[in-house]
C-alpha positions in Angstrom: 14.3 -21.7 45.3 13.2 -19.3 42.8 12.1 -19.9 39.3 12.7 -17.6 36.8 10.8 -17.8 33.2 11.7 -16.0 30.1 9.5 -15.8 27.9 10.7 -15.8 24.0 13.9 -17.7 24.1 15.0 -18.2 20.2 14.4 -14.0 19.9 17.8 -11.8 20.5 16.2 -10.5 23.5 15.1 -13.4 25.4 17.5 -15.4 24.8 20.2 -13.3 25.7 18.4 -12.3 29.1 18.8 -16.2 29.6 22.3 -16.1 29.0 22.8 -13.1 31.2 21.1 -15.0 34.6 23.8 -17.4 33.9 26.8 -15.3 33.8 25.4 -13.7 36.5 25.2 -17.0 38.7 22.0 -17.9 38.4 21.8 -22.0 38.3 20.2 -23.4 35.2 17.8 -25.4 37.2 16.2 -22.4 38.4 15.8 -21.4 34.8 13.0 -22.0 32.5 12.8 -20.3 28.7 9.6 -20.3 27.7 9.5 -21.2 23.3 6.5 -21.5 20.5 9.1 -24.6 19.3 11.7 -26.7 20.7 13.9 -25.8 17.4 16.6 -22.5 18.0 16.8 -23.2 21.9 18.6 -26.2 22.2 22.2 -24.8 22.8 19.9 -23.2 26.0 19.2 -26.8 27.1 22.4 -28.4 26.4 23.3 -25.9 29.4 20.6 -27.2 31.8 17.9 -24.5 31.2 14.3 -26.0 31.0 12.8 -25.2 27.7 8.7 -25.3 28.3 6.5 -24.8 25.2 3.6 -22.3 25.4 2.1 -19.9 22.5 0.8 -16.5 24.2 -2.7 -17.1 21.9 -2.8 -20.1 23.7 -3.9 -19.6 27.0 -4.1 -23.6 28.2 -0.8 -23.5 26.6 0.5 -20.8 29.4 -1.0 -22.2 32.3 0.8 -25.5 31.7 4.2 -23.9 31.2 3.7 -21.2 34.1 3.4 -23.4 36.8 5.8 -23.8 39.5 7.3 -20.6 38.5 8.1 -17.5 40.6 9.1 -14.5 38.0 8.5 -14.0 34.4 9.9 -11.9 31.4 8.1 -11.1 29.8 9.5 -10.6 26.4 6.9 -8.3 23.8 5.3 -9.8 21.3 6.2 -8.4 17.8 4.0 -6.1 15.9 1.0 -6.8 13.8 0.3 -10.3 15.9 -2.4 -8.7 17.9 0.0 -8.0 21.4 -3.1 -6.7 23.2 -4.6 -10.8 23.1 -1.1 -11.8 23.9 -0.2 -10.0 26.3 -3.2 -10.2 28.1 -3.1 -14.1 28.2 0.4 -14.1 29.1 -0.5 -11.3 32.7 -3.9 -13.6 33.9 -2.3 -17.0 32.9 0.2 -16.2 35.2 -1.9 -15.0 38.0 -3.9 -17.9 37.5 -0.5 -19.9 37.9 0.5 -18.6 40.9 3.4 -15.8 39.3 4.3 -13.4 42.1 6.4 -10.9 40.1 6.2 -9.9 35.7 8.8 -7.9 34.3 7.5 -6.0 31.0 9.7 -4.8 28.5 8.0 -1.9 26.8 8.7 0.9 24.6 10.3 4.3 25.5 8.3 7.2 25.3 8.5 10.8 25.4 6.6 12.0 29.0 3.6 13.9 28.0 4.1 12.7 24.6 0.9 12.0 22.4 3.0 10.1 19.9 1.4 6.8 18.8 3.5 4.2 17.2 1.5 1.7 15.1 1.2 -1.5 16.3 3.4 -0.7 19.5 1.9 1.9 21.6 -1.5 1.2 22.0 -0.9 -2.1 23.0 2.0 -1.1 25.1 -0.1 0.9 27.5 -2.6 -1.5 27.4 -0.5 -4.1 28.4 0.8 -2.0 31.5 -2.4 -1.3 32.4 -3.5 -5.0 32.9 -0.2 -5.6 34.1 -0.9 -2.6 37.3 -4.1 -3.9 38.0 -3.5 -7.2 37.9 -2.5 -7.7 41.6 1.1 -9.0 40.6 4.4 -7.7 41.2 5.7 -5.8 38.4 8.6 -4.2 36.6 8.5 -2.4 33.5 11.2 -1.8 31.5 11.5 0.8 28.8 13.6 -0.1 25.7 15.4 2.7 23.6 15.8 1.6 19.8 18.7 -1.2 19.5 22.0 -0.2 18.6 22.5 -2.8 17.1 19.6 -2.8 14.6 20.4 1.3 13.6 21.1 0.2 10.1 17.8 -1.9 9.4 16.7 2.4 9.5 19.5 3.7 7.5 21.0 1.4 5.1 23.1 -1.8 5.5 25.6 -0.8 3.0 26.2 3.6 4.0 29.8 3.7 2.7 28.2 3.4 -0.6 24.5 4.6 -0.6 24.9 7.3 2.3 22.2 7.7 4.7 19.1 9.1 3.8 16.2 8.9 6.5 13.2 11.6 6.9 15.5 13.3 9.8 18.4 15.8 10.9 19.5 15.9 14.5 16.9 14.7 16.7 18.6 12.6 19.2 18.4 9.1 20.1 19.8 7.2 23.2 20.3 3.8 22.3 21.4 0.5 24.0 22.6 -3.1 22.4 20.4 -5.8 23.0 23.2 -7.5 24.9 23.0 -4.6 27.6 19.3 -4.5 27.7 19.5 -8.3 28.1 21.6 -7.7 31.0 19.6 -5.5 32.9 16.7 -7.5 32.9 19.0 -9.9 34.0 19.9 -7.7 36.8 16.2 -7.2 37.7 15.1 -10.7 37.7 18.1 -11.9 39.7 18.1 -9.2 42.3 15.4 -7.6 44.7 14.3 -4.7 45.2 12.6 -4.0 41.9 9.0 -4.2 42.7 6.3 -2.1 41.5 8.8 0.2 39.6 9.6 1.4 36.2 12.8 1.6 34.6 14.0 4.1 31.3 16.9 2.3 29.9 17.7 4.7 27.3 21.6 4.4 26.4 24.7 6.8 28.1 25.1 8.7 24.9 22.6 10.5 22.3 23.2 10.7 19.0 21.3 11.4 15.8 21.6 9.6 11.5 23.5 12.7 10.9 26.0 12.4 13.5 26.0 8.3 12.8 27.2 9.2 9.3 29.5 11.5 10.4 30.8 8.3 12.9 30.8 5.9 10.2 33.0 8.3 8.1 35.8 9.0 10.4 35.8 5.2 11.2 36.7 4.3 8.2 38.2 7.5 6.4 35.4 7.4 3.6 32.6 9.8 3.3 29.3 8.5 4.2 27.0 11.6 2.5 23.7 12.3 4.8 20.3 13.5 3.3 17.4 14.5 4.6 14.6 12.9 2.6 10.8 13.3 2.9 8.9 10.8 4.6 7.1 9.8 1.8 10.2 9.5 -0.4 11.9 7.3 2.4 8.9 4.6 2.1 9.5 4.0 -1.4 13.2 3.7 -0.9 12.2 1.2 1.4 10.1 -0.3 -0.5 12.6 -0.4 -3.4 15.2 -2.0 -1.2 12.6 -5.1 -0.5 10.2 -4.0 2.2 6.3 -4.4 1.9 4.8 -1.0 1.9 3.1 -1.3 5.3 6.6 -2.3 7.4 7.8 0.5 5.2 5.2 2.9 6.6 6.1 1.3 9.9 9.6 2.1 10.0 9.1 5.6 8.8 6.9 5.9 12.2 10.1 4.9 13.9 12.5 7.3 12.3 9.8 10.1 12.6 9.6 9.7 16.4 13.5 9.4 16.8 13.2 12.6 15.1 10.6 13.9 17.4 12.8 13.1 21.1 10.8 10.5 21.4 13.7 8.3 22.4 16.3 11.0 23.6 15.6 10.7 27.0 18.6 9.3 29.8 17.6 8.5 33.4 20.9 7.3 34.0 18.6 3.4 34.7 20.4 1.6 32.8 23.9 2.6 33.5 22.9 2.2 37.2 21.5 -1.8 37.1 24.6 -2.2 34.7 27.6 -0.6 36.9 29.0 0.7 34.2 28.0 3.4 30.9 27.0 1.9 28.2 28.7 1.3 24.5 28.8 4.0 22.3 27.6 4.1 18.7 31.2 4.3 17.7 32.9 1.8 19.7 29.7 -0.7 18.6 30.5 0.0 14.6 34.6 -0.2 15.6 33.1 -3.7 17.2 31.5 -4.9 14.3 34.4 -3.8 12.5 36.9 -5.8 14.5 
């Protein structure tokens, strides 16, 4: 019997890659969600999914809550908590366990691309360099930005402040966290997947301007687009709440959307899904609903 371990399992991510193995007939007992708390997962357990507790900065922590267990997600740590420690716990304490097989989820980037994202790249590649050489099965997974988190870059409210965002029409190809959720799902639940990488960027491209142009025929109300300098965008963002550093650091994000850096579509993720993915317009017209 094969035990699968998802790491993260009160995030979006995690727990809906839980949630997928279900629906996909996995048995909860072969199921373990891997939690800093016992609080946000319980709805998991109530279903028969094992919650363990483990902290990735905690490497005694890890080797208690790995054992016994076959395959792991493992889900990214957010930025500025020092990923390169945590991710490097989470890889040897598994080894140490006994883990045959560590799916990644990483960032998308641009081949040949010399790009760095704060906080995300660096430790990225680090991370799939321990994860190579570590002896382990493994499966990384590129992510494209979430669909479903496009407004945390433009503004929650465009019918009446517009879009304004340091880019034009570079292209992005984004995916929900539902569908990313799924192919991992896929992955972890099917063989086959050793020792390879996977670009999961979304069926369809688009860029802010053509998102306000998408927002505006949705609803029949203009939704104005500016281009904006970078430095004028952080102190929007600051303005609208943010610190000045996550400011900065989304400003990275929307510069390298800008920059292709996400454009890219193997054709992955429609492949482990079966099916294309949802379009920026039919996930607003959800939303809508």
């Amino acid at each position: 019997m094969t035990k699968i371990l998802v790491t993260g399992v009160t995030g979006a991510v995690g727990k809906s890659t839980v949630e997928h193995l279900l629906k996909k007939g996995v048995p909860a007992n072969q199921i373990i969600g891997l939690s800093r708390k016992k609080e946000g997962a319980e709805d998991l357990a109530a279903k028969g999914v094992e919650i363990r507790l483990g902290d990735y900065f905690d490497y005694d922590s890890l080797l208690r809550a790995f054992q016994g267990v076959d395959k792991i997600m493992l889900t990214s740590a957010i930025a500025f908590t020092d990923r390169f420690t945590q991710h490097y716990n989470a890889i040897t304490a598994a080894r140490q366990a006994g883990v045959r097989h560590i799916v990644y989820m990483s960032i998308m980037r641009r081949e040949g691309s010399g790009r760095i994202i704060a906080e995300v790249t660096e430790s990225d590649r680090f991370t799939e360099q321990v994860l190579k050489s570590s002896g382990l099965a493994y499966t990384i997974v590129y992510h494209p930005p979430f669909m479903d988190a496009l407004s945390f870059y433009y503004d929650p409210n465009p019918y009446q402040n517009g879009i304004k965002v340091p880019a034009s029409n570079g292209k992005i190809a984004p995916a929900t966290r539902s569908e990313l959720a799924e192919a991992h799902a896929v992955i972890l639940s099917t063989p086959g997947h050793e020792h390879k990488t996977y670009s999961l960027g979304g069926s369809d491209s688009i860029s802010f301007a053509d998102m306000a142009n998408v927002l505006a025929e949705i609803k029949g109300q203009p939704v104005p687009f500016t281009t904006i300098p970078a430095a004028e965008y952080i102190d929007m963002k600051v303005a609208q709440g943010f610190g000045r550093v996550p400011a900065e650091f989304l400003t990275s994000w929307v510069l390298a959307m800008e920059g292709g850096e996400f454009e890219y579509q193997s054709g992955d993720l429609e492949r482990l899904l079966g099916r294309k993915t949802k379009t920026f317009r039919a996930y607003i017209q959800s939303t809508l609903a």
